[in-house]
C-alpha positions as CSV (number, residue, x, y, z in Angstrom):
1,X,-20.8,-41.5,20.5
2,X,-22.5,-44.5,19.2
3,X,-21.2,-46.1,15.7
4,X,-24.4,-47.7,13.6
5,X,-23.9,-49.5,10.8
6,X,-25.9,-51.2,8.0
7,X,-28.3,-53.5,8.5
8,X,-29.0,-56.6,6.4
9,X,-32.5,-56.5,5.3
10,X,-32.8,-52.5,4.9
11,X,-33.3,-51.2,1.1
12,X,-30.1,-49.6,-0.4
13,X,-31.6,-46.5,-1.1
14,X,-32.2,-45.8,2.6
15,X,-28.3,-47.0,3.4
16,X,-27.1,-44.5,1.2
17,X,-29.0,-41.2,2.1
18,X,-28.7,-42.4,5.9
19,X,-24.6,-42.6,5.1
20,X,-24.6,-39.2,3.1
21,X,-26.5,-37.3,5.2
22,X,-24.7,-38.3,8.6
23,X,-21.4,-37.4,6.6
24,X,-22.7,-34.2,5.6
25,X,-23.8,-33.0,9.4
26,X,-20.6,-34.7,10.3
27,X,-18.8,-31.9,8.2
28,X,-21.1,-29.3,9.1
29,X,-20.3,-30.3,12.9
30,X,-16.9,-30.1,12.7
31,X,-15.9,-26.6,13.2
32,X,-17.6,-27.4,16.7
33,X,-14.9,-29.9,17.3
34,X,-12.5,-29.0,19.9
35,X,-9.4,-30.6,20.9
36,X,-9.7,-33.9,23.4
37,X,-13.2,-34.5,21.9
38,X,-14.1,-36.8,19.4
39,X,-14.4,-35.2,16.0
40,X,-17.4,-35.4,14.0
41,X,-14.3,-35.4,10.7
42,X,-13.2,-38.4,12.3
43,X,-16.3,-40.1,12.7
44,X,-17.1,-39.2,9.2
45,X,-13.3,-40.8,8.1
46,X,-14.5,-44.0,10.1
47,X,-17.8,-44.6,8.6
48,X,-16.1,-44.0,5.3
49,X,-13.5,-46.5,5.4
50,X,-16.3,-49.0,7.3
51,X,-18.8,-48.5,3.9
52,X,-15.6,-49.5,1.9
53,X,-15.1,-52.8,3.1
54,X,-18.4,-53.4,3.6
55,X,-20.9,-55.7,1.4
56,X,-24.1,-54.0,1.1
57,X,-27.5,-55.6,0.1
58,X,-28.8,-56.0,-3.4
59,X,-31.5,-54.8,-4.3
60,X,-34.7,-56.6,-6.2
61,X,-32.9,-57.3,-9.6
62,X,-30.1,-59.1,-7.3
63,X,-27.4,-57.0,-8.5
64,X,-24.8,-55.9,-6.6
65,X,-23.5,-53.2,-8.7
66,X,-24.7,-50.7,-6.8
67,X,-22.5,-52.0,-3.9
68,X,-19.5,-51.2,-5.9
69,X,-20.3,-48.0,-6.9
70,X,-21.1,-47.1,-3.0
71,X,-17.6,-48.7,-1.9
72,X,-16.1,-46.3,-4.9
73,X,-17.7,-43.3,-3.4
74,X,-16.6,-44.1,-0.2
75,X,-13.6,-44.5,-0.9
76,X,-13.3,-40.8,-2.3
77,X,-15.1,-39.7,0.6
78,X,-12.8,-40.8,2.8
79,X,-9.5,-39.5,0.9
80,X,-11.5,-36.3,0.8
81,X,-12.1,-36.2,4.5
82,X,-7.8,-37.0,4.9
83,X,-7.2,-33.8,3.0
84,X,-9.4,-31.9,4.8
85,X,-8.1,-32.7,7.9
86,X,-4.7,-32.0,7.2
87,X,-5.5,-28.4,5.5
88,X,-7.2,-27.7,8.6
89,X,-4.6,-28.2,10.6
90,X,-2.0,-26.5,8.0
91,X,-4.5,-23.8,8.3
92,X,-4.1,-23.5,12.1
93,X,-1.0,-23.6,12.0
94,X,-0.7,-20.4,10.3
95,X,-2.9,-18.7,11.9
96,X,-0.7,-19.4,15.1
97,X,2.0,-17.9,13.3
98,X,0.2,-14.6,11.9
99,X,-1.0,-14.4,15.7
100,X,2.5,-14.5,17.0
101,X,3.0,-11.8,14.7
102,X,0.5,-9.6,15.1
103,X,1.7,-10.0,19.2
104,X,5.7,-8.9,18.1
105,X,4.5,-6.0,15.8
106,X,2.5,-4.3,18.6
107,X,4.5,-5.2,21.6
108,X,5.6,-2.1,23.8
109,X,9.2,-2.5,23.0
110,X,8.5,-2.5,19.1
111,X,6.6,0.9,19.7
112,X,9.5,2.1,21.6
113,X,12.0,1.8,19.2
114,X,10.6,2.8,15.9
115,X,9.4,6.0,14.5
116,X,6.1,5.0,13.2
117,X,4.5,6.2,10.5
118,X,2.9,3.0,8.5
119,X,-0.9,2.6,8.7
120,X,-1.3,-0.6,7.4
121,X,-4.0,-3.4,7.6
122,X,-3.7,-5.5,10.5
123,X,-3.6,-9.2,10.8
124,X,-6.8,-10.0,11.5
125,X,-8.0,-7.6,8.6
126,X,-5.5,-9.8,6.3
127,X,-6.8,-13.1,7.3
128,X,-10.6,-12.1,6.7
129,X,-9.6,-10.6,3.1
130,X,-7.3,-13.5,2.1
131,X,-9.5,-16.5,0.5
132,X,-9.4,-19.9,2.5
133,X,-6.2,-20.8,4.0
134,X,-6.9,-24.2,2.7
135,X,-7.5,-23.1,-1.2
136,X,-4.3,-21.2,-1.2
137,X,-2.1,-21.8,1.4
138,X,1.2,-19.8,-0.5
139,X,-0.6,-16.6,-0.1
140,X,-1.6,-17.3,3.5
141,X,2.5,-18.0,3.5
142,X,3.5,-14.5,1.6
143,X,1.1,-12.3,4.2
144,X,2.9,-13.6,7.2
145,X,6.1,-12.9,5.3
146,X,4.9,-9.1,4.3
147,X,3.9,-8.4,8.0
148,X,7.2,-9.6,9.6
149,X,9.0,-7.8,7.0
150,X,7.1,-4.4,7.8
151,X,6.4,-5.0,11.5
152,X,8.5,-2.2,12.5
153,X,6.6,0.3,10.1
154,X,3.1,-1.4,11.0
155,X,2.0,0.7,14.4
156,X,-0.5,3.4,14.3
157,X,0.6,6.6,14.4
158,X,-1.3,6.9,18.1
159,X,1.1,4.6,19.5
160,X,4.3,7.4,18.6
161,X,5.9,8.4,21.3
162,X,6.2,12.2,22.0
163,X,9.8,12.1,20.6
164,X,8.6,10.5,17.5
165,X,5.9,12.7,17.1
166,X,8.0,15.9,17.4
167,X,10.7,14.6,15.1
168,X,7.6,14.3,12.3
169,X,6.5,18.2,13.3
170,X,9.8,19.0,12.5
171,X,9.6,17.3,9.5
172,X,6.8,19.5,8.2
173,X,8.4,22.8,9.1
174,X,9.4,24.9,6.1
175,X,13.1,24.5,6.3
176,X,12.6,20.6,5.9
177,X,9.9,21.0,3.2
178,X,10.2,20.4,-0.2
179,X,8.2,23.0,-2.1
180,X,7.0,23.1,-5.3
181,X,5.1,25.7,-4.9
182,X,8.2,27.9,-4.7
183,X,10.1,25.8,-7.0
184,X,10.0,27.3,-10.9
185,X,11.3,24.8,-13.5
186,X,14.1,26.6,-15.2
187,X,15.1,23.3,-17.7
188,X,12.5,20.3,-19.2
189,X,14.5,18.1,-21.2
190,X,13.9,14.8,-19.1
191,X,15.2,12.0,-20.9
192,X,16.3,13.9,-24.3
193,X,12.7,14.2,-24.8
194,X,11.7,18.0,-24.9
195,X,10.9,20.5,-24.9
196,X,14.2,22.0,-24.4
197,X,17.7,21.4,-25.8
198,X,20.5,21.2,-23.6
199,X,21.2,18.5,-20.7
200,X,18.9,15.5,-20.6
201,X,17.1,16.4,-17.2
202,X,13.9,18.5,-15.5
203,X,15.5,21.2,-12.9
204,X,13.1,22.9,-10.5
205,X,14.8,25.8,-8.7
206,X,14.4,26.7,-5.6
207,X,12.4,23.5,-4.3
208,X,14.0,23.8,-0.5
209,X,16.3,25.6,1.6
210,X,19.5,24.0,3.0
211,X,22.0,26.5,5.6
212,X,19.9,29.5,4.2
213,X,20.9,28.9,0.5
214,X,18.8,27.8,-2.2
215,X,18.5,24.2,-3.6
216,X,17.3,23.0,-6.9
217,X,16.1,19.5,-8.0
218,X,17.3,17.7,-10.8
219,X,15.6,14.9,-12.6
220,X,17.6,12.6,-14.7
221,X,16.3,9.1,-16.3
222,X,18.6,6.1,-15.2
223,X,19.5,4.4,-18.2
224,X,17.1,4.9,-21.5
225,X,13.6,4.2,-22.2
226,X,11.5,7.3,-21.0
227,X,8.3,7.7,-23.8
228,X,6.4,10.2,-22.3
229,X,3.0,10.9,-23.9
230,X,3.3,14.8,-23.8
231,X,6.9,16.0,-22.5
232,X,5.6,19.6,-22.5
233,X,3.4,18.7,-19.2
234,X,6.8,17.9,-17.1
235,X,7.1,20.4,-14.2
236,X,4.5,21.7,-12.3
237,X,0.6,21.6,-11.6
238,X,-1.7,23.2,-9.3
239,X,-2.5,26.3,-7.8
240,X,-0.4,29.0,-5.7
241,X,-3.5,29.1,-3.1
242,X,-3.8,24.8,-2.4
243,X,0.0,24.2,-3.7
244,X,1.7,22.4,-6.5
245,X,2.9,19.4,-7.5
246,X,5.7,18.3,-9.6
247,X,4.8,16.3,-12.8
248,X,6.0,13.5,-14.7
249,X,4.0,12.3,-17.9
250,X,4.4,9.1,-19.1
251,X,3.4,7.1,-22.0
252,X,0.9,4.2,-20.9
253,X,2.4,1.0,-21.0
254,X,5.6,1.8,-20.2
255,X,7.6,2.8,-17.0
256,X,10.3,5.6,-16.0
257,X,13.2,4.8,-13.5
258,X,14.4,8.3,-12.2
259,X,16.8,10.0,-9.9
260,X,16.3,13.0,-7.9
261,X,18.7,14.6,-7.4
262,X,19.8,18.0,-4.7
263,X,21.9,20.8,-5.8
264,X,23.1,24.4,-4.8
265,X,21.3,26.8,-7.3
266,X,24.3,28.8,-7.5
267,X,27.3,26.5,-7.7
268,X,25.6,23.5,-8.7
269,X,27.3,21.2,-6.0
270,X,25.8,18.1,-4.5
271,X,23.7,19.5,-1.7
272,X,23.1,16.3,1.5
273,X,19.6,17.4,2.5
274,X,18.1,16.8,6.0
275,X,15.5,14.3,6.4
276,X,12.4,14.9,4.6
277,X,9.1,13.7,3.5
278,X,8.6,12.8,-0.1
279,X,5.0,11.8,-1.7
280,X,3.6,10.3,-4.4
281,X,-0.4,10.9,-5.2
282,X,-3.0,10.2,-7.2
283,X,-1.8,6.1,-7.7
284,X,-5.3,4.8,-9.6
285,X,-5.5,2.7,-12.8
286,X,-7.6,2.9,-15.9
287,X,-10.7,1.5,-17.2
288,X,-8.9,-1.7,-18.3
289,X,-9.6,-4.3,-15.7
290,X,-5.6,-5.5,-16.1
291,X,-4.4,-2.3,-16.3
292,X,-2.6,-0.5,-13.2
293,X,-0.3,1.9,-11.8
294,X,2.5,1.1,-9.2
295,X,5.9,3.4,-8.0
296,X,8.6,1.2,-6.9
297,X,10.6,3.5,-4.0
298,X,13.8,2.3,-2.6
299,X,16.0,3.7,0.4
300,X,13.4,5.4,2.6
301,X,13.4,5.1,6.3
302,X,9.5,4.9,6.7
303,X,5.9,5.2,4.6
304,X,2.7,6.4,5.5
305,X,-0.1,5.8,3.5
306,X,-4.2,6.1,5.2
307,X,-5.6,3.9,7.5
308,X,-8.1,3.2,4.3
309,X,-5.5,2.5,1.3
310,X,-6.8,1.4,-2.2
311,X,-3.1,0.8,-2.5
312,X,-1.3,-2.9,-2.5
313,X,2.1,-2.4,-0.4
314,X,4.3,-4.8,-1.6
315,X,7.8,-4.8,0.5
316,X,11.0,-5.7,-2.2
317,X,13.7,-5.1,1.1
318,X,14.2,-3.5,4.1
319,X,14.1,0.0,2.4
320,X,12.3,-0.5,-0.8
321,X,8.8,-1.2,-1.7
322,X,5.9,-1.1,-4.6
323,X,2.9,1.2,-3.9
324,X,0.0,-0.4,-6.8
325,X,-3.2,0.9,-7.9
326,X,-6.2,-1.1,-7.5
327,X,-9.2,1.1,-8.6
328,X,-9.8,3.0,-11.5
329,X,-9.4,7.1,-11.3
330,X,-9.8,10.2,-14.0
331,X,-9.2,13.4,-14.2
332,X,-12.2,14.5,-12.0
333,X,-10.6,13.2,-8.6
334,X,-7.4,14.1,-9.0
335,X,-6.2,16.3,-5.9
336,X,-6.0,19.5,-6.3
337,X,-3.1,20.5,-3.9
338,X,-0.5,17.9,-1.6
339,X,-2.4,19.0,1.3
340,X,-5.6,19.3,0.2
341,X,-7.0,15.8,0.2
342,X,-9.8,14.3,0.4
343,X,-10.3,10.3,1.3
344,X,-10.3,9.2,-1.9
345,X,-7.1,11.0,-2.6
346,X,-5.8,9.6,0.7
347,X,-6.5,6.5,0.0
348,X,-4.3,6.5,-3.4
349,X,-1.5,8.8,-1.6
350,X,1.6,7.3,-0.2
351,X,4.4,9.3,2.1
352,X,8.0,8.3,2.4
353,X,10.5,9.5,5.2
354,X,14.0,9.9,3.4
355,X,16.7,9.8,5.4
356,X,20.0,12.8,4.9
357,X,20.6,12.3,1.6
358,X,22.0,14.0,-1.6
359,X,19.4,11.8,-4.3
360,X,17.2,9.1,-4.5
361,X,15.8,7.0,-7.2
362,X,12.1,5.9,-7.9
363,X,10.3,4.2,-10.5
364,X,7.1,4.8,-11.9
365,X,5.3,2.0,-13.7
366,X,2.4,2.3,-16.0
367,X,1.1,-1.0,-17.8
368,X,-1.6,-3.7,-19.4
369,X,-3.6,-0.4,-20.8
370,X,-6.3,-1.2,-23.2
371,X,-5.9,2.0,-25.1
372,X,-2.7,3.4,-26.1
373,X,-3.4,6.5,-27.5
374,X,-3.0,8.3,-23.5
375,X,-0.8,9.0,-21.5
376,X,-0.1,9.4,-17.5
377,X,1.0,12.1,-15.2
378,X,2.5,11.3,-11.9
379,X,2.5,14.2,-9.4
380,X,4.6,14.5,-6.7
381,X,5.4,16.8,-3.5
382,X,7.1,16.9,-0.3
383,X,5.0,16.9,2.7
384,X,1.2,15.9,1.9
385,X,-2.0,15.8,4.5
386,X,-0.9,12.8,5.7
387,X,1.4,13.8,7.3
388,X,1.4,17.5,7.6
389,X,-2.0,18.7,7.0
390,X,-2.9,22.0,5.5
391,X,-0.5,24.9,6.0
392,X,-0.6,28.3,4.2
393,X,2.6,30.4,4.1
394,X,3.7,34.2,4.2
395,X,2.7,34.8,0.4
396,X,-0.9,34.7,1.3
397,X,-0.2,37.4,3.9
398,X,-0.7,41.3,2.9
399,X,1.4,43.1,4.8
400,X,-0.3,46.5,6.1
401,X,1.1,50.1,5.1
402,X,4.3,50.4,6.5
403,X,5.6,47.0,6.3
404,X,7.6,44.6,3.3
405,X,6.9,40.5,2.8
406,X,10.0,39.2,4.7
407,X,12.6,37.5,2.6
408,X,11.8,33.9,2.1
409,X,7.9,34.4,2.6
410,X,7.7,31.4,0.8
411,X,9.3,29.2,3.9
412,X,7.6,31.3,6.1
413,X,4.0,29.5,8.0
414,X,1.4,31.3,9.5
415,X,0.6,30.9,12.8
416,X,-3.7,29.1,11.9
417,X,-5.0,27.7,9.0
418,X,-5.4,30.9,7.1
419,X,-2.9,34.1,7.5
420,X,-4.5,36.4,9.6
421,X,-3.6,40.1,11.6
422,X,-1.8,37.8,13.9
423,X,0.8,36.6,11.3
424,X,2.0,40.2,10.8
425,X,5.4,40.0,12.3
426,X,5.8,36.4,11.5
427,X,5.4,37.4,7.7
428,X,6.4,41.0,7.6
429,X,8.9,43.5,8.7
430,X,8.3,47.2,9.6
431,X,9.4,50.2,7.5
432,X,12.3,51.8,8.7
């Protein structure tokens, strides 16, 4: 490459959009640098710090001002061209280290050893969402941090082994369900709020099954602070054909930290439940451009949420994590049953995998709502089309003359998507 510098004798004018021209391709020409070739950034940095030191010629008035203000410029041209080059290589840099992470969370001994149930975006998703490297290097720094922190939950579920995958069938059989379309809420008083007297808490009965007895779910806030908008909505929504969810209302603006906890529905002991699948839907935010909706869930094993999410996974620990809204929703695409989802719903759904345990706590957030006067109902379920997909049970079944509905319909599946003549002795038992 051949270096060409001012000539005495040629008009200023010309020196300067010759000089600011070659610096421009030589910027435009540097992406094509490679390494052990001379870059056209360096060649750039050279002329810059030659124009600096350099007297160039007056022009007809015989003042040299404009040589001062073109050493000046060049000057900043050539600090601008240093910072450049070291963002750039800050910037490569991290993208080797994102690569080497994207290598570990998809390597064949990762896949083995994890149940997977995470669809989350990959790296080179990340980098093309996340603004230049070089404009805001923390944030580059943060999504290196979020994959290595979930790079065990990060494969797609068609990388499971068969033993994963069967453990996750077993997880949506009925006896590892919970079910709140079988569950009846015998007690809303969550938080001291109403509507009923008694013990601060909301009980559904009869949510799951544990050693063939019955087990109820109790609801308790952890400390004070629970405004909800309309207390009478706690407990249940949906239908008995596409399933129900449990329900929390909420006063905007505020959030809820609450425990669930499992009891027997006779004695009212602590009841250890198997692993299960917990989910939260419908996560989406108001009309307010600030405003948004997040659940902070801590001590579950895995998540799931769709290969799609409008939700921003933020990992807090090994076992705990914020799901947040980023999209406004109403009341017209709400889901209408946990396994009756459509992509939009998907997309704002998030399932957890809970490990044996007798409670956990979660904590829904509402905040920076424009108007007040409203409030917000998070629904919740067990399994959810995620994970499970759509199931019907032995209460849709009519048994024929002759046969009863089997004890326990409820945690009874039929054999299809719909009950059919097939699903008679799975659902019914024969006159005697």
């Amino acid at each position: 490459m051949v270096f060409r510098y001012a000539l005495v004798g040629l008009m200023p004018m010309f020196i300067v959009g010759k000089s600011s021209g070659e610096f421009a391709a030589a910027l435009e020409a540097d992406d094509a640098c490679v390494a052990g070739q001379e870059c056209a950034l360096e060649l750039a940095q050279l002329r810059a710090a030659k124009m600096s030191n350099k007297k160039m010629v007056a022009d007809e008035s015989g003042e040299d001002a404009f040589s001062d203000d073109a050493a000046v410029l060049a000057n900043k041209i050539h600090e601008a061209a240093l910072k450049a080059s070291s963002l750039k290589q800050q910037a490569r840099d991290l993208r080797s280290e994102l690569n080497e992470l994207e290598k570990r969370a998809t390597s064949p001994q990762t896949e083995k050893e994890n149940l997977v149930l995470a669809d989350t975006t990959s790296v080179t998703d990340i980098i093309a969402d996340t603004p230049p490297v070089k404009e805001n290097l923390a944030l580059a720094d943060t999504t290196a941090k979020t994959i290595a922190n979930f790079a065990k939950q990060s494969t797609h579920t068609s990388r499971m082994s068969a033993e994963d995958r069967a453990d996750m069938r077993r997880l949506c059989t009925p006896e590892r369900t919970l079910n709140f379309s079988t569950s009846t809420v015998i007690h809303s008083n969550l938080g001291g709020q109403g509507p009923d007297d008694g013990e601060p808490s909301l009980v559904y009965q009869n949510v799951a099954r544990k050693d063939g007895k019955s087990v109820d779910l109790v609801v308790t806030t952890i400390g004070e602070g629970y405004t909800p908008r309309d207390a009478n909505k706690n407990g249940v929504r949906g239908t008995q054909e596409a399933g129900q969810f449990g329900l929390v209302n909420i006063q905007v603006n505020t959030d809820v930290n609450l425990r669930f906890s499992f009891v027997d529905s006779e004695t009212g002991a602590d009841v250890t439940m198997d692993p299960f699948f917990f989910t939260v839907f419908d996560i989406d935010q108001g009309m307010a451009h600030e405003s948004y909706r997040a659940v902070y869930i801590s001590g579950f094993d895995q998540f799931k949420v769709s290969p799609t999410t409008e939700l921003t996974v933020t990992p807090n620990g090994n076992d705990t994590a914020t799901f947040r809204s980023s999209l406004r929703g109403g009341e017209i695409d709400n889901p209408i049953g946990p396994r009756a989802l459509d992509d939009v719903q998907r997309d704002r759904t998030v399932t957890v995998t809970f490990p044996a345990v007798s409670s956990f706590d979660i904590d829904f957030i509402s905040k920076d709502y424009a108007h007040l006067e409203q409030g917000r109902n998070w629904m919740f379920g067990g399994p959810s089309a995620l994970t499970c997909g759509l199931v019907h049970n032995c209460l849709d079944f009519e048994c024929p003359n002759g046969y009863h509905l089997r004890t326990m319909a409820e945690f009874l599946v039929c054999g299809g998507r719909r009950c059919a003549a097939q699903d008679r002795d799975i659902c019914c038992y024969e006159e005697l």
